[in-house]
C-alpha positions as CSV (number, residue, x, y, z in Angstrom):
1,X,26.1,14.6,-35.7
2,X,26.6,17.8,-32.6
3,X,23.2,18.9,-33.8
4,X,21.1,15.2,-33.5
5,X,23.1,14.9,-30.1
6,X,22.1,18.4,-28.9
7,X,18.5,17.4,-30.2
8,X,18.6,14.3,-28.2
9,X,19.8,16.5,-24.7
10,X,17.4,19.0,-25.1
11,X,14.4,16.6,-25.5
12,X,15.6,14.2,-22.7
13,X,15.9,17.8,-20.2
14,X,12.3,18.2,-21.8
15,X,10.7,15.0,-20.2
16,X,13.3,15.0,-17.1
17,X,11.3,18.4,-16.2
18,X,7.5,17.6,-17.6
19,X,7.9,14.4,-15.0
20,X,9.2,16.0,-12.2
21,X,6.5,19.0,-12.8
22,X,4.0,16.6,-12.1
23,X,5.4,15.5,-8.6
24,X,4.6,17.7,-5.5
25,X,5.2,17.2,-1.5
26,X,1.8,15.5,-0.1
27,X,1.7,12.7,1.7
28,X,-1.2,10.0,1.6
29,X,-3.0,8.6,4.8
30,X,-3.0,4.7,4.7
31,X,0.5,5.1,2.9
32,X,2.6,7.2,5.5
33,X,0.9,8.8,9.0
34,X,2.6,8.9,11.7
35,X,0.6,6.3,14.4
36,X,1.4,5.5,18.1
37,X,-1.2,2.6,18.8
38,X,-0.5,0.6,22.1
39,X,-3.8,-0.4,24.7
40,X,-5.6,2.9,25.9
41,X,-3.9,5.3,23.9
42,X,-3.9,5.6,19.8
43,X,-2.5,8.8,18.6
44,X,-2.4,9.8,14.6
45,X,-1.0,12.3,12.9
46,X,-0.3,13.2,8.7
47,X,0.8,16.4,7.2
48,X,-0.2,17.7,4.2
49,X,-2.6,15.8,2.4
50,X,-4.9,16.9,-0.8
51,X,-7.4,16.2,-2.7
52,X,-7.3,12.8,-1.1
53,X,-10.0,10.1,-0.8
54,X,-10.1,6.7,1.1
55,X,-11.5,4.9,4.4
56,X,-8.8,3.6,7.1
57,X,-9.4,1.3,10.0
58,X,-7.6,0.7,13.0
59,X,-8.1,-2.0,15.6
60,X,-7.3,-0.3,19.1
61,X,-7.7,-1.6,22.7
62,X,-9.9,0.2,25.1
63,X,-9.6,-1.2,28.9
64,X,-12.4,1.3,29.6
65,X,-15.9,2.3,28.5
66,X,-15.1,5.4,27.4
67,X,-12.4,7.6,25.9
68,X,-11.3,11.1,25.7
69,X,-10.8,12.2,21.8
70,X,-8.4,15.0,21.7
71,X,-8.8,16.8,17.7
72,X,-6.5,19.5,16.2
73,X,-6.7,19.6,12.5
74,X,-6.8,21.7,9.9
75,X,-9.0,21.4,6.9
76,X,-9.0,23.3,4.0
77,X,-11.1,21.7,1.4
78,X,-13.1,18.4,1.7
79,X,-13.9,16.5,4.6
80,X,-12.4,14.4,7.4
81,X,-14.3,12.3,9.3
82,X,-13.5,10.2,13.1
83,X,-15.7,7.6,13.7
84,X,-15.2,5.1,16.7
85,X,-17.0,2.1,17.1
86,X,-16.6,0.1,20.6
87,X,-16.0,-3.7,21.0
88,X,-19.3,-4.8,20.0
89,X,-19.4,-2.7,16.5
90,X,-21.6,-0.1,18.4
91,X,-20.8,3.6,17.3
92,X,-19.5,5.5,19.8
93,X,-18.4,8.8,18.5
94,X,-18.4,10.4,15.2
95,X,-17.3,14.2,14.6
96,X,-16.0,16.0,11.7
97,X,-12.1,16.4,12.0
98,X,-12.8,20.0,11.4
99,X,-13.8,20.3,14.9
100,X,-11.0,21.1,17.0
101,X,-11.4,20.2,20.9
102,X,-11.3,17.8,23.7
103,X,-14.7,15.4,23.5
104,X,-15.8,12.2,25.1
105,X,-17.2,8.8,23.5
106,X,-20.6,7.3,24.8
107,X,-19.9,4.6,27.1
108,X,-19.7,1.4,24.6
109,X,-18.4,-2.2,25.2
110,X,-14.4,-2.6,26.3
111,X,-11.9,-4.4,24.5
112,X,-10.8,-4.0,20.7
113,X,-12.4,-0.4,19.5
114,X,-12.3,0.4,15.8
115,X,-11.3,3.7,14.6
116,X,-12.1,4.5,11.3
117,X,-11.0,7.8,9.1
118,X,-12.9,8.8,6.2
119,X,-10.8,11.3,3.6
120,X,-13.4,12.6,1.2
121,X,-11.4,14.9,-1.1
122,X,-9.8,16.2,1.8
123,X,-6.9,18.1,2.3
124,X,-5.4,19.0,5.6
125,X,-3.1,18.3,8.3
126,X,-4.8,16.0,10.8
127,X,-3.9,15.2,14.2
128,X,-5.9,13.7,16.9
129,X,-5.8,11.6,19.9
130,X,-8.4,8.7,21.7
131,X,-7.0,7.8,25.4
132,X,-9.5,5.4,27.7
133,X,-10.9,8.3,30.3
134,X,-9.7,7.7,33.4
């Protein structure tokens, strides 16, 4: 009866440790970035991502024409990808968030601006901000 018992512990420690082997420390975009979005400044931000995959959207409102996009990101593998599209649809800006630096938008429409992130097997850190240029 010890033995079947001891059997029984030693094969549930076995699959306690195969499932938490499996688990790791990433977090996934659309589940849990950090976002400050309030009118003419949207700022994003999510550590530690891989191997990840998927579009996101956000509605943000521009009082101005333009905007200042502030990127510092860090990409090891894949590719991350800011597009902004102004009121009307109309693309705006689009640069690989590989690029690090201070840029400006075309002039587009004001009102509710889309900004769109596009994880294609990425993994980085990503942080960037879009302000209306004063």
């Amino acid at each position: 009866m010890r033995n079947l018992q001891a059997v029984r512990q030693a094969v549930l420690v076995a699959v306690c440790a195969a499932a938490l082997a499996g688990c790791d420390n990433t977090t996934s975009p659309g589940v849990n970035p950090e976002i400050a979005n309030v009118a003419d400044n949207f700022q994003y931000q999510v550590t530690d991502i891989r191997n990840y995959s998927h579009v996101d959207n956000y509605t943000w409102q521009n009082t101005g024409t333009t905007a200042n996009v502030n990127q510092s990101t860090t990409v090891t593998g894949g590719t991350a990808t800011l597009v902004i599209l102004d009121a009307d649809g109309v693309q705006v800006y689009s640069k690989s968030l590989a690029e690090n630096g201070t840029f400006v938008t075309t002039a587009g429409a004001a009102g509710s601006w889309t900004i769109r992130v596009t994880y294609a097997s990425a993994s980085a850190t990503v942080n960037f901000r879009v302000q209306k240029t004063t």
